[in-house]
C-alpha positions in Angstrom: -51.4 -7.3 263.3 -49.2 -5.7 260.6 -46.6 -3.0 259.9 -48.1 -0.9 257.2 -45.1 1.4 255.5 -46.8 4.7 254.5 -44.4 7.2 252.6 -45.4 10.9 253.2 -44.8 14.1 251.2 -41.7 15.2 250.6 -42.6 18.8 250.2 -46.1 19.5 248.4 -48.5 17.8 251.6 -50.8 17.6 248.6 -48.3 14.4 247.1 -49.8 12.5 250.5 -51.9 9.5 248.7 -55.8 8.5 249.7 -55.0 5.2 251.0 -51.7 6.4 253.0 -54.4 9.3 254.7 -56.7 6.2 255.4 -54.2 3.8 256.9 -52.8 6.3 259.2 -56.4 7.2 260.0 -56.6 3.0 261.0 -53.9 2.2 262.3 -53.5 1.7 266.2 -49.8 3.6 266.4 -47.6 5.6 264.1 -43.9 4.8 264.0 -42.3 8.3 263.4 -38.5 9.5 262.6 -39.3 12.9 264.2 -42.5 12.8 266.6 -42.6 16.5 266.0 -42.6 16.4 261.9 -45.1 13.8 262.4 -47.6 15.2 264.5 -47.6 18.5 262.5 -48.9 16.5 259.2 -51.0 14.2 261.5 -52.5 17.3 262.3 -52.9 18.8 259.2 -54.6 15.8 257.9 -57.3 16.0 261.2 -56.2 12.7 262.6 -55.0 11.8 266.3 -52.4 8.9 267.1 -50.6 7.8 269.5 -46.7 8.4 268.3 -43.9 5.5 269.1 -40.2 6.9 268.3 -37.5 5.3 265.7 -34.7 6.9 264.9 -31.3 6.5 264.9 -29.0 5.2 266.9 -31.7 4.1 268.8 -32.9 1.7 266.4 -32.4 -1.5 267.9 -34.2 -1.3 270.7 -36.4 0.3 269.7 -37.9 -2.3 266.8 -37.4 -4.8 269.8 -40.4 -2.8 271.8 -42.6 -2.1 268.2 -42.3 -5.7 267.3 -43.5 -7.2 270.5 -46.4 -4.5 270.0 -47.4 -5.5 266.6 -47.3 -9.2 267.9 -49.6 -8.1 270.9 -52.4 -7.5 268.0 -52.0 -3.9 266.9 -51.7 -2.5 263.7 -48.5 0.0 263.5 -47.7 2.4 260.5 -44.3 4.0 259.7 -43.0 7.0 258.3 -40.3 9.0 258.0 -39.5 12.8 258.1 -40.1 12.6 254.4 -40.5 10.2 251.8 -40.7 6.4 252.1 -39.2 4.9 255.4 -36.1 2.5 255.6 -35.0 4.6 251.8 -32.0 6.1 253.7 -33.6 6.4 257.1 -34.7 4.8 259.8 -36.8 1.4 259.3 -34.9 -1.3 257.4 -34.1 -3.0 261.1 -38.0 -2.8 262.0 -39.2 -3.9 258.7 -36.6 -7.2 259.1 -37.6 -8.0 262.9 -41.1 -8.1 261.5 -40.3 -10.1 259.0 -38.8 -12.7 261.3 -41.4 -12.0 263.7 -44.0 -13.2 261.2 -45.9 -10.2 261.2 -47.3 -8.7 258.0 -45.4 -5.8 256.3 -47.7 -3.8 254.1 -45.7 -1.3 251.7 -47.9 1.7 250.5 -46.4 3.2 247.0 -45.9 7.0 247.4 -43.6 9.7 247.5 -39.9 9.4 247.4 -37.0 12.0 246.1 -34.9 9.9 243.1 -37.7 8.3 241.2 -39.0 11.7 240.0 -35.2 13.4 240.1 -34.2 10.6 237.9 -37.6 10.9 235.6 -37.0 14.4 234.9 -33.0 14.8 234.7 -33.1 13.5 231.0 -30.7 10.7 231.8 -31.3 7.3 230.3 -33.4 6.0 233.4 -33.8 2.1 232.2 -30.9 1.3 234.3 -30.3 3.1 237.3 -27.9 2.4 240.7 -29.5 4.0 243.7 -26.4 4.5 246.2 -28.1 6.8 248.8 -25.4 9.4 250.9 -22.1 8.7 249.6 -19.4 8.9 252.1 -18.2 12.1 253.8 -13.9 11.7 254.7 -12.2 12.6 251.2 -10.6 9.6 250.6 -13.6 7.1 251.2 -15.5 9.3 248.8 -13.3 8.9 245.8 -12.6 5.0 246.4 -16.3 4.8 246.8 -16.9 6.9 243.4 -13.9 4.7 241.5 -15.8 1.6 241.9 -18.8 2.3 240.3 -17.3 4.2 237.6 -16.7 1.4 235.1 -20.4 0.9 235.2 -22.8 1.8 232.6 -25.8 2.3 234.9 -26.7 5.8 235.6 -25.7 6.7 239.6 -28.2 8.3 241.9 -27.3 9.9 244.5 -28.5 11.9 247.7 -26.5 14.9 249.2 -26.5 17.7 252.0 -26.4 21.0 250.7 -23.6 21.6 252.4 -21.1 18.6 251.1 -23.2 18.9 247.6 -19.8 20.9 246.1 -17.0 18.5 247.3 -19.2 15.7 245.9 -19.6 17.3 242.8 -15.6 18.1 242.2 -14.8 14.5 242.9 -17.1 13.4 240.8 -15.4 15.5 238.2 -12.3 14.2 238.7 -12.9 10.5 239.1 -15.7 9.8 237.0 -15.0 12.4 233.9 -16.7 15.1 231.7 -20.5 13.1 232.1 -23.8 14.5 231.9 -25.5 15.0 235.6 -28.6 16.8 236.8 -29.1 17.9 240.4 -32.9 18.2 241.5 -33.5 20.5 244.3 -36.0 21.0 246.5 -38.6 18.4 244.8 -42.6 19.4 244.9 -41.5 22.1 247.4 -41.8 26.3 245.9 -38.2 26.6 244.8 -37.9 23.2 242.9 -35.2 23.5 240.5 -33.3 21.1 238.1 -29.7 22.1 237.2 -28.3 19.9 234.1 -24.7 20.0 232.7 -21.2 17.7 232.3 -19.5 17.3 235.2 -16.6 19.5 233.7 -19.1 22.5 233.8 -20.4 21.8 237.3 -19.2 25.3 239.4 -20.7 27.7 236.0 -24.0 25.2 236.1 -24.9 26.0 239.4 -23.8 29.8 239.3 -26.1 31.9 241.6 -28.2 28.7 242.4 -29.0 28.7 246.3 -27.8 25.3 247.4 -30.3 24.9 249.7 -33.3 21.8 250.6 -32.7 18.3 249.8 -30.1 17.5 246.9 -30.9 14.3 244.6 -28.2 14.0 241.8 -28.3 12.0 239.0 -24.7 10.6 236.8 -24.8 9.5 233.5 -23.5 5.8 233.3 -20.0 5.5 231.9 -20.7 4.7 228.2 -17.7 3.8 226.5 -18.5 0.9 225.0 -15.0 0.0 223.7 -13.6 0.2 227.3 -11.4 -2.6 227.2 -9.0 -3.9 230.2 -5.6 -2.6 229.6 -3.3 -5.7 228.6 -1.6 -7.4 231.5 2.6 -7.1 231.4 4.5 -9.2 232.9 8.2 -8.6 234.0 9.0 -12.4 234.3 7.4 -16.1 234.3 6.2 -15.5 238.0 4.3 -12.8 236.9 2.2 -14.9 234.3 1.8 -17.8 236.9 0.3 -14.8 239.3 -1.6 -13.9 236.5 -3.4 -17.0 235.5 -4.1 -17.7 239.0 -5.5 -15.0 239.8 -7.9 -14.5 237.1 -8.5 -18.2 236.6 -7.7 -19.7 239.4 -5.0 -22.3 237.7 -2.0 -23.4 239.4 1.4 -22.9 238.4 1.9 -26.8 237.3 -1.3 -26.7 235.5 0.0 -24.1 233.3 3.4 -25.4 233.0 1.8 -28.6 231.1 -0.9 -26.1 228.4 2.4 -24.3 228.1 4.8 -27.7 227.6 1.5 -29.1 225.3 2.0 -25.6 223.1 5.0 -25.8 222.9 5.4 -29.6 221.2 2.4 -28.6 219.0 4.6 -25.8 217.6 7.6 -27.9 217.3 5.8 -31.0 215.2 4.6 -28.1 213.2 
């Protein structure tokens, strides 16, 4: 019994791997996103399964029946509409009830959207943080943007077409003038990588068609010399809030560093 994870093309059906072909050619059952997407490249690669449902918001009960299948003895592979599973869909909550289950998770390598978006968007890719959709209300989006914009990692991202231009002005506005590239439609006939600054974003994309999936890539804040702006403090309450905030010391501890300093100066 085991729970093979087998990531599928995201566009070119040629990206499909051997080994993922032959696993879903073994395998007893094939966990699918979308039974229909499924069953149309099951069928282009000749092979005939037996197709079990996970998708959200179903996913709970669903891994409850899969698990209790893969402990009966069978073999089970998962996929996604595109890509590799539990990356931002469906399959994190099956892959940890297996887990606790005891039954063998197999991960094929393969196809997914931001390893080759960050690759080719010319942005230092040593350091990278993945942060999948970013939220949708306004407010969330910026607050969500403003803590990772201290960072010096660069920021990958995923985004509908349709939300791709609000997320590109608040980026703009909270992160700054940085370098970004936004890789369209990967492996798939109108693949496109835009690159520009973040200042520049509405001219970079001119006449583009904002359609297919969006992965964009954000230069890591690279100041170097950012430095923490000094603290001021109206009065001596403020500097007791201080210290104990950032070092956890109480007011009296303080009070005797500060009484210590003090009679060191005065001897002097």
């Amino acid at each position: 019994m085991a729970l093979y994870i087998v990531p599928t093309p995201i566009g070119n059906l040629g990206d499909i791997t051997r080994r993922a072909v032959e696993v879903l050619a073994r395998v007893d059952f094939v966990i699918a996103e979308d039974s229909r997407t499924t069953l149309k490249l099951l069928s282009h690669l000749g092979i005939h399964k037996r197709i079990v449902s996970h998708y959200r918001p179903k996913e709970q009960e669903q891994a409850a029946r899969i698990v209790a299948m893969l402990a009966a003895g069978e073999d089970g592979a998962l996929v996604t509409d595109s890509g590799t599973p539990a990356i931002s869909d469906p399959g994190h909550i099956l892959v940890r009830r297996a887990i606790d289950a005891g039954i063998a998770v197999v991960p094929l390598p393969g196809a997914t959207a931001f390893v080759p978006a960050l690759a080719a968007s010319g942005i230092d890719p040593r350091r990278f943080l993945f942060l999948g959709f970013p939220p949708r209300a306004r407010g969330e989006l910026r607050r969500f943007l403003a803590d990772v914009s201290a960072l010096p990692y660069a920021l990958v991202l995923y985004e509908s077409p349709r939300r791709l231009e609000e997320l590109l002005a608040a980026a703009a506005e909270v992160l700054g003038d940085r370098e970004f590239a936004l890789a369209k439609e990967i492996s798939k006939k109108h693949e496109k990588i835009v690159r520009a600054r973040l200042g520049a974003w509405r001219a970079a994309l001119g006449a583009t068609a904002v359609l297919g999936e969006m992965v964009l890539v954000i230069a890591g804040n690279d100041d170097r010399d950012q430095r923490e702006p000094a603290p001021e403090f109206g009065d001596i309450d403020d500097l007791y809030a201080f210290f104990q905030q950032r070092f956890g010391m109480g007011k009296n501890a303080l009070k005797k560093i500060l009484m210590k300093k003090k009679a060191r100066g005065a001897r002097n």
